[in-house]
Biopython code that builds the backbone (N, CA, C, O; Angstrom):
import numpy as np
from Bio.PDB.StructureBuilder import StructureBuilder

atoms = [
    (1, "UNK", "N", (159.347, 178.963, 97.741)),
    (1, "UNK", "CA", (158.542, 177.905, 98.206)),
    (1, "UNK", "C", (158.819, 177.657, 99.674)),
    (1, "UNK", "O", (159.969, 177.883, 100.050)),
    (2, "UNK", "N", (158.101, 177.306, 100.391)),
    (2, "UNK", "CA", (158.006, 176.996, 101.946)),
    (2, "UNK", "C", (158.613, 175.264, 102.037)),
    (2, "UNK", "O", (158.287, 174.282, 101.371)),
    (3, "UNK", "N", (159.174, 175.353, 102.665)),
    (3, "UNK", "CA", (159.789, 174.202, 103.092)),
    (3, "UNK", "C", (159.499, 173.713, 104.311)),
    (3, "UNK", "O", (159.797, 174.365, 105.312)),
    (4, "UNK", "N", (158.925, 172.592, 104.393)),
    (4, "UNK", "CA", (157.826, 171.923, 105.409)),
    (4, "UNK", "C", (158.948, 170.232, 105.816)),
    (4, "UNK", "O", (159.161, 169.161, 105.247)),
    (5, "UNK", "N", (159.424, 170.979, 107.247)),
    (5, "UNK", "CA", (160.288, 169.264, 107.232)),
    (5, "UNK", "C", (159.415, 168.648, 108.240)),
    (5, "UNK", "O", (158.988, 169.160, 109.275)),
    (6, "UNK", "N", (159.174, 167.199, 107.670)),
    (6, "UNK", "CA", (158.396, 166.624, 108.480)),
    (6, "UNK", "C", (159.484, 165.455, 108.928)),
    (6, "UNK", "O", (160.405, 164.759, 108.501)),
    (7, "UNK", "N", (158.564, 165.805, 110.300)),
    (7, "UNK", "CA", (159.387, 164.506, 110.773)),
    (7, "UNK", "C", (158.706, 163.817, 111.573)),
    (7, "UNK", "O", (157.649, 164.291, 111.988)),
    (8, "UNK", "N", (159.182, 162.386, 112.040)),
    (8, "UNK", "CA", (158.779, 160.860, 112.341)),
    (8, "UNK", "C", (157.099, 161.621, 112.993)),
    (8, "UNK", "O", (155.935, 161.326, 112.723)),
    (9, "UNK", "N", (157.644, 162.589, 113.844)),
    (9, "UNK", "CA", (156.639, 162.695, 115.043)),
    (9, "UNK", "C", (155.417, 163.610, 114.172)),
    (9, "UNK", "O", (154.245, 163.539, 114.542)),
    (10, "UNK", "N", (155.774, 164.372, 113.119)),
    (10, "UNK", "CA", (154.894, 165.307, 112.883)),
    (10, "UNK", "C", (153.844, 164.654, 112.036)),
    (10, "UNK", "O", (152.642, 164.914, 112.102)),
    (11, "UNK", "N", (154.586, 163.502, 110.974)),
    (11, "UNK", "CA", (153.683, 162.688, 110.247)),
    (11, "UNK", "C", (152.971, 161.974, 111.076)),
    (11, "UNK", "O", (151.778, 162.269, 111.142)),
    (12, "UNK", "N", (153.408, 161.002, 111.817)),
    (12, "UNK", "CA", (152.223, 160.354, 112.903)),
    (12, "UNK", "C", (151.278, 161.278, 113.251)),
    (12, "UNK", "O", (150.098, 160.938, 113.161)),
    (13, "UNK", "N", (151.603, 162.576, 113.700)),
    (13, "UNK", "CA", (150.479, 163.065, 114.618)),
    (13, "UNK", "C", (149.889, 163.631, 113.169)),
    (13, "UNK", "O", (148.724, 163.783, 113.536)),
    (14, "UNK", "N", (149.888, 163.962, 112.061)),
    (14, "UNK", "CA", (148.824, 163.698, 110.951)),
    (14, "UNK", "C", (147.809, 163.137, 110.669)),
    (14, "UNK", "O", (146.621, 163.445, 110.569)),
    (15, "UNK", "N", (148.763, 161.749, 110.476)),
    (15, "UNK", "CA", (147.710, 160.157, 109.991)),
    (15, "UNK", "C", (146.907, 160.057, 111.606)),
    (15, "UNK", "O", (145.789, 159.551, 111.700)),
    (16, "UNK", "N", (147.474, 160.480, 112.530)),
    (16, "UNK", "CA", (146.738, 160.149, 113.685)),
    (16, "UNK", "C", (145.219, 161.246, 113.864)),
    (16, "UNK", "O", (144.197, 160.961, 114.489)),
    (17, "UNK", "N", (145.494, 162.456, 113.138)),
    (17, "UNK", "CA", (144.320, 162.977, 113.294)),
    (17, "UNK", "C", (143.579, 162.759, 112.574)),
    (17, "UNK", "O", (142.390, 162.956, 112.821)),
    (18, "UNK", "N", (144.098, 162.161, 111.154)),
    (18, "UNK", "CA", (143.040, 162.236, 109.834)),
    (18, "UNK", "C", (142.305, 160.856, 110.249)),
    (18, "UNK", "O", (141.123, 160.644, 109.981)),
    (19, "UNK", "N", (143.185, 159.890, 110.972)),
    (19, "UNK", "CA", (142.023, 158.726, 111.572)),
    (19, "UNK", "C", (141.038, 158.845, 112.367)),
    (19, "UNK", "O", (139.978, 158.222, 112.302)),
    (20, "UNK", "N", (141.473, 159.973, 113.462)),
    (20, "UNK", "CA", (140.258, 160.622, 114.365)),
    (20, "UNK", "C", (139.181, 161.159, 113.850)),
    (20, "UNK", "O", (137.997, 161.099, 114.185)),
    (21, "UNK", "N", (139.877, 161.834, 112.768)),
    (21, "UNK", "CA", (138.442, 162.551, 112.015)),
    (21, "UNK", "C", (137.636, 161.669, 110.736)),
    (21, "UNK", "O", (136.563, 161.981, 110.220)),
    (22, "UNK", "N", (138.612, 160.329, 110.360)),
    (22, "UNK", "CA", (137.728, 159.860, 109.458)),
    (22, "UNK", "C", (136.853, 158.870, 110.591)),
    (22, "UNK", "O", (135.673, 158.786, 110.249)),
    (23, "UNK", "N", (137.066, 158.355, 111.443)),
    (23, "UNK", "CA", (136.517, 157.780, 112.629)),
    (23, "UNK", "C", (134.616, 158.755, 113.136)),
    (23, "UNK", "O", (133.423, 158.454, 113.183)),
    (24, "UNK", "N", (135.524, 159.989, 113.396)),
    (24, "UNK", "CA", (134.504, 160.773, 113.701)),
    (24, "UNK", "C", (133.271, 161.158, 112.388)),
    (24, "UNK", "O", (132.072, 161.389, 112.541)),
    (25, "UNK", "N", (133.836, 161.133, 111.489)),
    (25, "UNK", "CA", (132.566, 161.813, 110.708)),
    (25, "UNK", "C", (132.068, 160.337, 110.164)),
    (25, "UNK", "O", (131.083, 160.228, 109.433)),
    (26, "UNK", "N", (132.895, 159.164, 110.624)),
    (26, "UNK", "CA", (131.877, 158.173, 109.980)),
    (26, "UNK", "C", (130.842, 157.533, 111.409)),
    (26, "UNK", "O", (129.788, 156.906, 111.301)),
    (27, "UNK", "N", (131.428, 157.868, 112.477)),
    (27, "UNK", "CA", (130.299, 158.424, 113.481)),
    (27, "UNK", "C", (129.292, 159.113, 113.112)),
    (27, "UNK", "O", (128.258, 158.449, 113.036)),
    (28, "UNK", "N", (129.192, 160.312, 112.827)),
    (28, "UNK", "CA", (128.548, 161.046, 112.422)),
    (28, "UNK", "C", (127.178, 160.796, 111.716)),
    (28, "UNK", "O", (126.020, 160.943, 112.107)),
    (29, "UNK", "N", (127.887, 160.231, 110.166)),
    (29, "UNK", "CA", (127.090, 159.481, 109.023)),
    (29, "UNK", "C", (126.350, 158.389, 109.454)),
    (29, "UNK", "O", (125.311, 158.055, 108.885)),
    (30, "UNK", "N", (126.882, 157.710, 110.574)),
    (30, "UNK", "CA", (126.269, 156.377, 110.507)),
    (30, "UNK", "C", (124.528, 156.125, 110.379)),
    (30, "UNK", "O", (123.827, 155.202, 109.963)),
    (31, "UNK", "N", (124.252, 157.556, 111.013)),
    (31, "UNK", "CA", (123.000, 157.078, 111.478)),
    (31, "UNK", "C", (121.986, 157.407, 110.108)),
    (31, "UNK", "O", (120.797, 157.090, 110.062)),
    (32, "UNK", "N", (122.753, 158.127, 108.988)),
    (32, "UNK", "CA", (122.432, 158.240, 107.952)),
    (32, "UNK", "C", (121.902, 157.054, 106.763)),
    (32, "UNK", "O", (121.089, 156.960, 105.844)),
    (33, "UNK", "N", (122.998, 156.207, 107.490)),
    (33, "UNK", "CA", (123.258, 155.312, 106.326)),
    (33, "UNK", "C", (122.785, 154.145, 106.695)),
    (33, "UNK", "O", (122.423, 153.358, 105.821)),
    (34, "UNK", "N", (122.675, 153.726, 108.376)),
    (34, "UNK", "CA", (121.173, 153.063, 108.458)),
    (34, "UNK", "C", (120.049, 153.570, 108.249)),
    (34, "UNK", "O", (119.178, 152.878, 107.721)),
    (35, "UNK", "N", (119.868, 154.530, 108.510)),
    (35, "UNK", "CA", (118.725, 154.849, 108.133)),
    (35, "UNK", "C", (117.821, 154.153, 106.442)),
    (35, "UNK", "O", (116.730, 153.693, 106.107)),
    (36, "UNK", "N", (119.378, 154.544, 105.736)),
    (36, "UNK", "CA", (119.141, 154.530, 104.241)),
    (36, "UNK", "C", (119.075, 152.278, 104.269)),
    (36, "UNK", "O", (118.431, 151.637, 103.437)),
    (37, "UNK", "N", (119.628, 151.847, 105.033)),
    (37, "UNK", "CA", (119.580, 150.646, 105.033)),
    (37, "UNK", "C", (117.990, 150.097, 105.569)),
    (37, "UNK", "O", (117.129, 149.751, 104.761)),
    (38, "UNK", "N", (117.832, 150.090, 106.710)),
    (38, "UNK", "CA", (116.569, 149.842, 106.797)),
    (38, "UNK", "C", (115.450, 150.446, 105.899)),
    (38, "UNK", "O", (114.413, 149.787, 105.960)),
    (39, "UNK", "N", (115.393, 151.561, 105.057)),
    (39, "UNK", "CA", (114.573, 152.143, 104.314)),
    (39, "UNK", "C", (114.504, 150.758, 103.497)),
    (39, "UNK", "O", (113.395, 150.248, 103.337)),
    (40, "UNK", "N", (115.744, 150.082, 102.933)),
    (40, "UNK", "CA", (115.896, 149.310, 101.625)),
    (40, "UNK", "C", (115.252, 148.184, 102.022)),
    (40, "UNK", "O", (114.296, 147.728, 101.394)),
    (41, "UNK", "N", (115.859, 147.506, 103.393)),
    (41, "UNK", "CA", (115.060, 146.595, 103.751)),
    (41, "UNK", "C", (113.747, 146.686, 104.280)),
    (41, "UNK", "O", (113.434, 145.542, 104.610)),
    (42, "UNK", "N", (112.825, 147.475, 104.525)),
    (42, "UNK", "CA", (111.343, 147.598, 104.606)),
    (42, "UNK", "C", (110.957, 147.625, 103.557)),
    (42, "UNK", "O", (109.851, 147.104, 103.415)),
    (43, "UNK", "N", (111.733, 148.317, 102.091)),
    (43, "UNK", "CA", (110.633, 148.337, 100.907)),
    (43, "UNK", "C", (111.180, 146.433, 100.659)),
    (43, "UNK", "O", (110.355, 145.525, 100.553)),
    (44, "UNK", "N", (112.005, 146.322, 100.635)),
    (44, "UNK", "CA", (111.949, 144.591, 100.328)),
    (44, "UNK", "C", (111.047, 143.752, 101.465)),
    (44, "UNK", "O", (111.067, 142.536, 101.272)),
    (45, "UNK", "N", (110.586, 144.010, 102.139)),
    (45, "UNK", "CA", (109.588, 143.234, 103.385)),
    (45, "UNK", "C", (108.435, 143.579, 102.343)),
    (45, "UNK", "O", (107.914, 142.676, 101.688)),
    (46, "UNK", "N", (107.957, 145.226, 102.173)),
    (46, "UNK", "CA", (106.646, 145.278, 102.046)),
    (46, "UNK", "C", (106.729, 144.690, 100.742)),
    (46, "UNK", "O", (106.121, 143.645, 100.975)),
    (47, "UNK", "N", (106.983, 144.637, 99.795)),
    (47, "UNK", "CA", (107.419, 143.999, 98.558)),
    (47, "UNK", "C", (106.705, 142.424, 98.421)),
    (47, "UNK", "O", (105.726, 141.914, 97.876)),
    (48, "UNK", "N", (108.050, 141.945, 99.425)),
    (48, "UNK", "CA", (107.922, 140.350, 99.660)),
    (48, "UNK", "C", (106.515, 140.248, 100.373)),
    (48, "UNK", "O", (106.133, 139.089, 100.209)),
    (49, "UNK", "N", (105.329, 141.163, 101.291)),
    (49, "UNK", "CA", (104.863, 140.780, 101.409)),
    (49, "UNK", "C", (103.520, 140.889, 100.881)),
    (49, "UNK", "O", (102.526, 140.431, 101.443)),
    (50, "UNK", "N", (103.529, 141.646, 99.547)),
    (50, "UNK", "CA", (102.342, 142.103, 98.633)),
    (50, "UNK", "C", (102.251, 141.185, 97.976)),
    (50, "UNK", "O", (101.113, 140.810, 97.693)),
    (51, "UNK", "N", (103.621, 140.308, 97.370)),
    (51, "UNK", "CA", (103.840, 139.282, 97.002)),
    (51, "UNK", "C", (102.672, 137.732, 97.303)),
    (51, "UNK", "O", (101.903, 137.063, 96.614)),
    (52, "UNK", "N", (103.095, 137.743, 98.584)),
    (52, "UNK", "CA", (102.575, 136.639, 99.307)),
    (52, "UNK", "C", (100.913, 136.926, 99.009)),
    (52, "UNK", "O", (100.152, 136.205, 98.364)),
    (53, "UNK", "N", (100.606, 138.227, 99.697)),
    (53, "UNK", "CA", (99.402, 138.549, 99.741)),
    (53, "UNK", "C", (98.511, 138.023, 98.291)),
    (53, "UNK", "O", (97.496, 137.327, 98.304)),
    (54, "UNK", "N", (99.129, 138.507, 97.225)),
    (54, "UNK", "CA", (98.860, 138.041, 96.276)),
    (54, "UNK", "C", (98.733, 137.214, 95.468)),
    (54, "UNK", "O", (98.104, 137.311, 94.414)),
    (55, "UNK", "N", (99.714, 135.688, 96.146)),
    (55, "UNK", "CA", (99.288, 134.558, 96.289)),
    (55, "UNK", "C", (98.159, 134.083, 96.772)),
    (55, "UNK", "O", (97.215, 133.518, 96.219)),
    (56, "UNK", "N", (98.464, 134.521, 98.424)),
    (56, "UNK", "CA", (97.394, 134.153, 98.765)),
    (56, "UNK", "C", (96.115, 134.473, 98.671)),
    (56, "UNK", "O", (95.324, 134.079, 99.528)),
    (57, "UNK", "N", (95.761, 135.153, 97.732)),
    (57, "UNK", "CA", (94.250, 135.910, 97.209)),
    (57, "UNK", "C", (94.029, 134.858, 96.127)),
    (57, "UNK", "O", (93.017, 134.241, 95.796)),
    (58, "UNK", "N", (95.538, 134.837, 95.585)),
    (58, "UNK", "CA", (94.821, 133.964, 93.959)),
    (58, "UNK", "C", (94.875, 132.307, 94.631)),
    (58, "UNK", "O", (94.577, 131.530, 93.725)),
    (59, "UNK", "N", (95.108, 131.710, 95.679)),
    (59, "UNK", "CA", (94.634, 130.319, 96.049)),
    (59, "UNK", "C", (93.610, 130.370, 96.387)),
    (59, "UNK", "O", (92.875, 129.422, 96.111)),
    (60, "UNK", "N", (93.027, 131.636, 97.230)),
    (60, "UNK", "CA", (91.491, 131.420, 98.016)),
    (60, "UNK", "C", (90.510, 132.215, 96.834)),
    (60, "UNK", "O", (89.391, 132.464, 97.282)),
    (61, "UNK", "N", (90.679, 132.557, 95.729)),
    (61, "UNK", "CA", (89.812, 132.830, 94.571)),
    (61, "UNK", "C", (89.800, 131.400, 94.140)),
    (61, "UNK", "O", (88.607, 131.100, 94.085)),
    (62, "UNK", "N", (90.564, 130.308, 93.789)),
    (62, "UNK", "CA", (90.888, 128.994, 93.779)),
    (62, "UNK", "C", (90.448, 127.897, 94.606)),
    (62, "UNK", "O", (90.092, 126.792, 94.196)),
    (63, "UNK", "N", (90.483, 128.163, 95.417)),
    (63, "UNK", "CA", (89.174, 127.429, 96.581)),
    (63, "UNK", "C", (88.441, 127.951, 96.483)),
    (63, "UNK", "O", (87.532, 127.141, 96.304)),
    (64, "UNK", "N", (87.921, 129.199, 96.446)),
    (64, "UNK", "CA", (86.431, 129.765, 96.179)),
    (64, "UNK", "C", (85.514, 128.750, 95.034)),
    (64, "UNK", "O", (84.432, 128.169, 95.115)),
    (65, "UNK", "N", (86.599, 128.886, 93.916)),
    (65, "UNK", "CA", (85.831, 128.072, 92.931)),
    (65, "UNK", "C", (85.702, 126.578, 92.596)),
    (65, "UNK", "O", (85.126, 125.849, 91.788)),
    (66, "UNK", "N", (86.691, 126.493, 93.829)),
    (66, "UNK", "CA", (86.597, 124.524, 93.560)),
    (66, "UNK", "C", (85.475, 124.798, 94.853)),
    (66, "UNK", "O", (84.367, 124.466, 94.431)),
    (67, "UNK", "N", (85.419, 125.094, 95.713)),
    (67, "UNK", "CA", (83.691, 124.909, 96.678)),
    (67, "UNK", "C", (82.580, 125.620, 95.866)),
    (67, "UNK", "O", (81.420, 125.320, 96.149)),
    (68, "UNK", "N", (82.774, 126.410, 95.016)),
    (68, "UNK", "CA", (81.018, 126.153, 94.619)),
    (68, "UNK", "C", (80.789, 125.192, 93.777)),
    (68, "UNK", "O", (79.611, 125.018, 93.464)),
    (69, "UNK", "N", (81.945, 124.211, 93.114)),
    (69, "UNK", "CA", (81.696, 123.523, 92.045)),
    (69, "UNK", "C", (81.111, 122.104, 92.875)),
    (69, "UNK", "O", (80.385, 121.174, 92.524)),
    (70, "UNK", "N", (81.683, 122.383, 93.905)),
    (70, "UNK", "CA", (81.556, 121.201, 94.756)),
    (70, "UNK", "C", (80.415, 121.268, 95.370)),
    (70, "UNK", "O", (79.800, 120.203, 95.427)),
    (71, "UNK", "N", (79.733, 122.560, 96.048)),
    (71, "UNK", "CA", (78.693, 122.828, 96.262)),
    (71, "UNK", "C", (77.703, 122.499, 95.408)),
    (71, "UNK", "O", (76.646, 121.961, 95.738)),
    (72, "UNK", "N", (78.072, 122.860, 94.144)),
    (72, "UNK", "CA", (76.996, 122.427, 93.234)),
    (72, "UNK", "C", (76.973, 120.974, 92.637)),
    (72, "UNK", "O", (76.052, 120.623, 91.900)),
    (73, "UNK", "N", (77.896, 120.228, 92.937)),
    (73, "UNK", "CA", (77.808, 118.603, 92.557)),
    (73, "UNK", "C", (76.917, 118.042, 93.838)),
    (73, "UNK", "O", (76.097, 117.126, 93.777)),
    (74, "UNK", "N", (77.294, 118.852, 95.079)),
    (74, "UNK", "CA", (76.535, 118.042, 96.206)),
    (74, "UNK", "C", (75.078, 118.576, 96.184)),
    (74, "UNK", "O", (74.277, 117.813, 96.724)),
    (75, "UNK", "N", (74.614, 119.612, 95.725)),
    (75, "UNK", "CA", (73.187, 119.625, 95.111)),
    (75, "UNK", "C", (72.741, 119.071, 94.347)),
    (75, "UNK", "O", (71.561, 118.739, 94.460)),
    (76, "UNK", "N", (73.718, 118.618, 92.883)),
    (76, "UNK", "CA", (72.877, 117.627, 92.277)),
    (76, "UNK", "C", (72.708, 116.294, 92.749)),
    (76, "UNK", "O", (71.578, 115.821, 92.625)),
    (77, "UNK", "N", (73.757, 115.464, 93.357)),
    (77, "UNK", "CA", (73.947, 114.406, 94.006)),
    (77, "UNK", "C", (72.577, 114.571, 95.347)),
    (77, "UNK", "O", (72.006, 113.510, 95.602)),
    (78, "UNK", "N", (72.236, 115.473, 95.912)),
    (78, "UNK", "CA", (71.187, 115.619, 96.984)),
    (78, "UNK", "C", (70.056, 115.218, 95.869)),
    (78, "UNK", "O", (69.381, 114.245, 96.204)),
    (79, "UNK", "N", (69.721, 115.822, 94.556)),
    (79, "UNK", "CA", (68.470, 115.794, 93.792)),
    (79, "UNK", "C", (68.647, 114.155, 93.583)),
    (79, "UNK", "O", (67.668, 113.414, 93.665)),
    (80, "UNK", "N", (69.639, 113.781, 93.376)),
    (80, "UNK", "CA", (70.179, 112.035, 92.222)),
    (80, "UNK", "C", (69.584, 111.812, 93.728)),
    (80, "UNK", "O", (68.366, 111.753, 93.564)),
    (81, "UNK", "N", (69.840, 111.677, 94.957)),
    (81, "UNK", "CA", (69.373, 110.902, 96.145)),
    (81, "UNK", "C", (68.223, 110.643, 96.297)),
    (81, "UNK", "O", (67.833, 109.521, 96.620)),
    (82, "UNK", "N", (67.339, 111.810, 96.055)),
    (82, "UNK", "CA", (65.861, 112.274, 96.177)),
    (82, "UNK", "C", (65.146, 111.499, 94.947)),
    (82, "UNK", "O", (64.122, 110.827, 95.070)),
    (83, "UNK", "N", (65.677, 111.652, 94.044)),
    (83, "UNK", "CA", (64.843, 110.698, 92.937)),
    (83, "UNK", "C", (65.101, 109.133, 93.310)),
    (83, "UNK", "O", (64.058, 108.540, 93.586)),
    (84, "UNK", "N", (66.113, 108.464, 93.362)),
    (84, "UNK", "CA", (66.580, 107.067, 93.519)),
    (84, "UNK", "C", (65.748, 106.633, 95.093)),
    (84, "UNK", "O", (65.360, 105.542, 95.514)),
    (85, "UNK", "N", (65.706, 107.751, 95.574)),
    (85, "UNK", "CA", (64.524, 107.148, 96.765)),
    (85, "UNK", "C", (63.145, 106.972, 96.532)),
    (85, "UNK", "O", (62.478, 106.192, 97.212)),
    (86, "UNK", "N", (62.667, 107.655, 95.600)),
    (86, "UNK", "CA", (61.459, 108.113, 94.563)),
    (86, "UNK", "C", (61.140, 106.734, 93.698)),
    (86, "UNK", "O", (60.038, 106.184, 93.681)),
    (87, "UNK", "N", (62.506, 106.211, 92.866)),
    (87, "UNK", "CA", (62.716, 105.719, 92.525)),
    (87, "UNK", "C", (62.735, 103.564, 93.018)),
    (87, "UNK", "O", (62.588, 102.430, 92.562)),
    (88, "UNK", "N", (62.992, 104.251, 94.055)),
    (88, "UNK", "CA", (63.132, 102.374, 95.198)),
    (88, "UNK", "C", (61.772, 102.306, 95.919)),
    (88, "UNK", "O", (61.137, 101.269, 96.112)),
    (89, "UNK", "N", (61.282, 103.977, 96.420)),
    (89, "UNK", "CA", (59.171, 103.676, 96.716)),
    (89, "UNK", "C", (58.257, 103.003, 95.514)),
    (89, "UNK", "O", (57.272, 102.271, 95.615)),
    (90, "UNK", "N", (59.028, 103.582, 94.175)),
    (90, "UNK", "CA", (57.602, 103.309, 93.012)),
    (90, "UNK", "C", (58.067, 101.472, 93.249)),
    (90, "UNK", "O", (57.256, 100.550, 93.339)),
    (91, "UNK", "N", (59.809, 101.338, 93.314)),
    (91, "UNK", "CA", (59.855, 99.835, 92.896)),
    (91, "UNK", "C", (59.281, 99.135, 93.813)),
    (91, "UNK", "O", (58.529, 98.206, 93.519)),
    (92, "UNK", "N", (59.564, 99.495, 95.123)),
    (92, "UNK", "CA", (58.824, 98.276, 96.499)),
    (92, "UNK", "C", (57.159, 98.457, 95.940)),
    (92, "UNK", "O", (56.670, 97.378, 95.603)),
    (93, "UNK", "N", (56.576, 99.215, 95.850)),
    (93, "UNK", "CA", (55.472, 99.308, 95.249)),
    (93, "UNK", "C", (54.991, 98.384, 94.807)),
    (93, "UNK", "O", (54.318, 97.442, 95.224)),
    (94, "UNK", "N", (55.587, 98.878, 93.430)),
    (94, "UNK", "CA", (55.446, 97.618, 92.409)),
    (94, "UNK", "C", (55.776, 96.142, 92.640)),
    (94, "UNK", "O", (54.995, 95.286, 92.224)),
    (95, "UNK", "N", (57.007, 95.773, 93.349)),
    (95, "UNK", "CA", (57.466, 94.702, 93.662)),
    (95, "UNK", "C", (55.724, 93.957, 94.803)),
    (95, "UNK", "O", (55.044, 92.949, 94.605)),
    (96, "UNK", "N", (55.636, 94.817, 95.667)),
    (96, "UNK", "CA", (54.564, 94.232, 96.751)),
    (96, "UNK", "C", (52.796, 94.037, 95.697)),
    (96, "UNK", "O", (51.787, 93.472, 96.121)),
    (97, "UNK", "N", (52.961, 94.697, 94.343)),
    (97, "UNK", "CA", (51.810, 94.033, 93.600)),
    (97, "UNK", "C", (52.118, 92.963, 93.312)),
    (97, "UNK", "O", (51.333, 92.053, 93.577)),
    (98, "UNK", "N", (53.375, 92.673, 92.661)),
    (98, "UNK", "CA", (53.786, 91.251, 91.930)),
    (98, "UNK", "C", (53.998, 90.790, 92.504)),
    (98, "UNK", "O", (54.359, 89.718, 92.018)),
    (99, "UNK", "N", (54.112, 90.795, 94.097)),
    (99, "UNK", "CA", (54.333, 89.912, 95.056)),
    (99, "UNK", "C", (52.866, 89.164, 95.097)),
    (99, "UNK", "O", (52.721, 88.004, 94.711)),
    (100, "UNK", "N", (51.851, 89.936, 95.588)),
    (100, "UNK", "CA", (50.383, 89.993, 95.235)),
    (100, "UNK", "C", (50.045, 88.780, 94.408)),
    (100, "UNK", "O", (49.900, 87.584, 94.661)),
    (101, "UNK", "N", (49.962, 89.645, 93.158)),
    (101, "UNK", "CA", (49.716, 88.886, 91.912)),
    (101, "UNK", "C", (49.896, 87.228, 91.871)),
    (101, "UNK", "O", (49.054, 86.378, 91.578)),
    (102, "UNK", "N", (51.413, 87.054, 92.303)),
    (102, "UNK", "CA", (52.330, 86.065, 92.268)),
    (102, "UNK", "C", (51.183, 85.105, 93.339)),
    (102, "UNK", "O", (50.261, 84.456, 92.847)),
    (103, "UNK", "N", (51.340, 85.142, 94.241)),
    (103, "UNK", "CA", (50.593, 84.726, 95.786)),
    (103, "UNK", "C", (49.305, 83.881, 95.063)),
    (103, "UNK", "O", (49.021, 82.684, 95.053)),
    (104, "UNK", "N", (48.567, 85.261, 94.371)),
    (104, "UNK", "CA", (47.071, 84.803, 93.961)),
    (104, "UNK", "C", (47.306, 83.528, 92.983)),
    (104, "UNK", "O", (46.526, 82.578, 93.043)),
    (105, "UNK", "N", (48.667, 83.535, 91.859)),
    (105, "UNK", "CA", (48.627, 82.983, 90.772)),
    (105, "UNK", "C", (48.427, 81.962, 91.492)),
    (105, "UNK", "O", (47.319, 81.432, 91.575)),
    (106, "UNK", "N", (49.636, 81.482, 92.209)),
    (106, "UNK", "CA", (50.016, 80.387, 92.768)),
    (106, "UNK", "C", (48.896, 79.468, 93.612)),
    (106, "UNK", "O", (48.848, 78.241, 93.525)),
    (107, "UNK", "N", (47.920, 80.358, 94.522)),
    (107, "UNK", "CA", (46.554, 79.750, 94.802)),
    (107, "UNK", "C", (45.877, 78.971, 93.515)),
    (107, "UNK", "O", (45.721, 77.750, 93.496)),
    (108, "UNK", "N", (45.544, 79.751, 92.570)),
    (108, "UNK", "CA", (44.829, 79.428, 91.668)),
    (108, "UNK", "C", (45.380, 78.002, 91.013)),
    (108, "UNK", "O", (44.740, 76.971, 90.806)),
    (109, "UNK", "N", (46.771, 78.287, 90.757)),
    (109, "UNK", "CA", (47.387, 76.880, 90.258)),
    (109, "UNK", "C", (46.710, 75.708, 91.357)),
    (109, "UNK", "O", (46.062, 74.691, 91.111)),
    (110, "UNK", "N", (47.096, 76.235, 92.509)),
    (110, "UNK", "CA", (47.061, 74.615, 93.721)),
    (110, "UNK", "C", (45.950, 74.633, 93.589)),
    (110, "UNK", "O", (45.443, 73.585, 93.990)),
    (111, "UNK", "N", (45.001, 75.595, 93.060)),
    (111, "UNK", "CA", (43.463, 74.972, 93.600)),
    (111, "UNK", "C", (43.045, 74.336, 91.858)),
    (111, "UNK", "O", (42.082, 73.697, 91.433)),
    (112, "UNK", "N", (44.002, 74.756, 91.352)),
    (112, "UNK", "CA", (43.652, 73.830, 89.700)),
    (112, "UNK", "C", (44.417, 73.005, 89.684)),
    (112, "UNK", "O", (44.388, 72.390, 88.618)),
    (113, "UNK", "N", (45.199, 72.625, 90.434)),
    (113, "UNK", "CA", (46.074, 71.452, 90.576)),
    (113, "UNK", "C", (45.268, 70.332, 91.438)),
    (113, "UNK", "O", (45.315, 69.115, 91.259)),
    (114, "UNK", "N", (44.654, 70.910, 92.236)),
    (114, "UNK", "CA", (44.153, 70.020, 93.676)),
    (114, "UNK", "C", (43.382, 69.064, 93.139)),
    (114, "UNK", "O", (42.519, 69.398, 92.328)),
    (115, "UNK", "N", (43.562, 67.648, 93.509)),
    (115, "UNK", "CA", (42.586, 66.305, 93.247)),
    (115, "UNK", "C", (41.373, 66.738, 93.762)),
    (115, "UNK", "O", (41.334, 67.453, 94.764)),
    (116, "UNK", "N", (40.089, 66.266, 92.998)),
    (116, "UNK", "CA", (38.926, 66.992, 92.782)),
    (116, "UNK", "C", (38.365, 65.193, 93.272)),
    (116, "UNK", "O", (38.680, 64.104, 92.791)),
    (117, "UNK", "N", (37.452, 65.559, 94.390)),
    (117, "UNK", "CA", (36.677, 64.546, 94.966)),
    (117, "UNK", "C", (35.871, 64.160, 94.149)),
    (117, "UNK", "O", (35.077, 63.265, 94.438)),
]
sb = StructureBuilder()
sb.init_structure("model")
sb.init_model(0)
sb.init_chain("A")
sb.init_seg("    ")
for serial, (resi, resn, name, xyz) in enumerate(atoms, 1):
    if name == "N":
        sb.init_residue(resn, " ", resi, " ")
    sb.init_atom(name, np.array(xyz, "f"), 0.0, 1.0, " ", f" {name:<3s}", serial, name[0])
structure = sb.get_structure()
């Protein structure tokens, strides 16, 4: 067997190279292993933001349908306007006959009321 005496100086200059070289090849790697890092964090961005996207599609399908409902209450409410105006012409109408009417009755009374010479 070979007999290997190490001493103070020979072990240092060992551990001193195996640090150089674990130093160096993790130099090396690094750019590997960002790489592999940012890969992880872009699929978690695009992720998080298909996410969102997909919120925000299903709120504005959600407002889509609360404005046509609304659209369509303010069409019927436009028709309810259109009649109730329809509705207040037939009455002044009517009101300005019985106004009429009323006028004439009331002659007729004073002139059947009136002291007769």
């Amino acid at each position: 067997m070979l007999a290997v005496e190490m001493t103070t100086a020979t072990l240092t200059a060992w551990v001193a190279a195996a640090v150089l070289v674990g130093f160096a090849l993790g130099w090396l790697l690094r750019p590997w292993a960002m790489a592999d890092r940012i890969d992880r964090e872009q699929t978690e961005i695009i992720e998080h933001e298909s996410g969102l996207r997909a919120a925000a599609e299903a709120e504005l399908g959600t407002v889509r349908s609360e404005l046509a409902v609304t659209a369509s209450d303010l069409t019927a409410a436009r028709s309810e306007v259109v009649q109730l105006r329809e509705d207040l012409d037939a009455t002044r109408t009517s009101l300005a006959g019985t106004e009429a009417r009323l006028e004439d009755a009331e002659a007729k009374l004073a002139a059947a009321t009136a002291p007769r010479p």
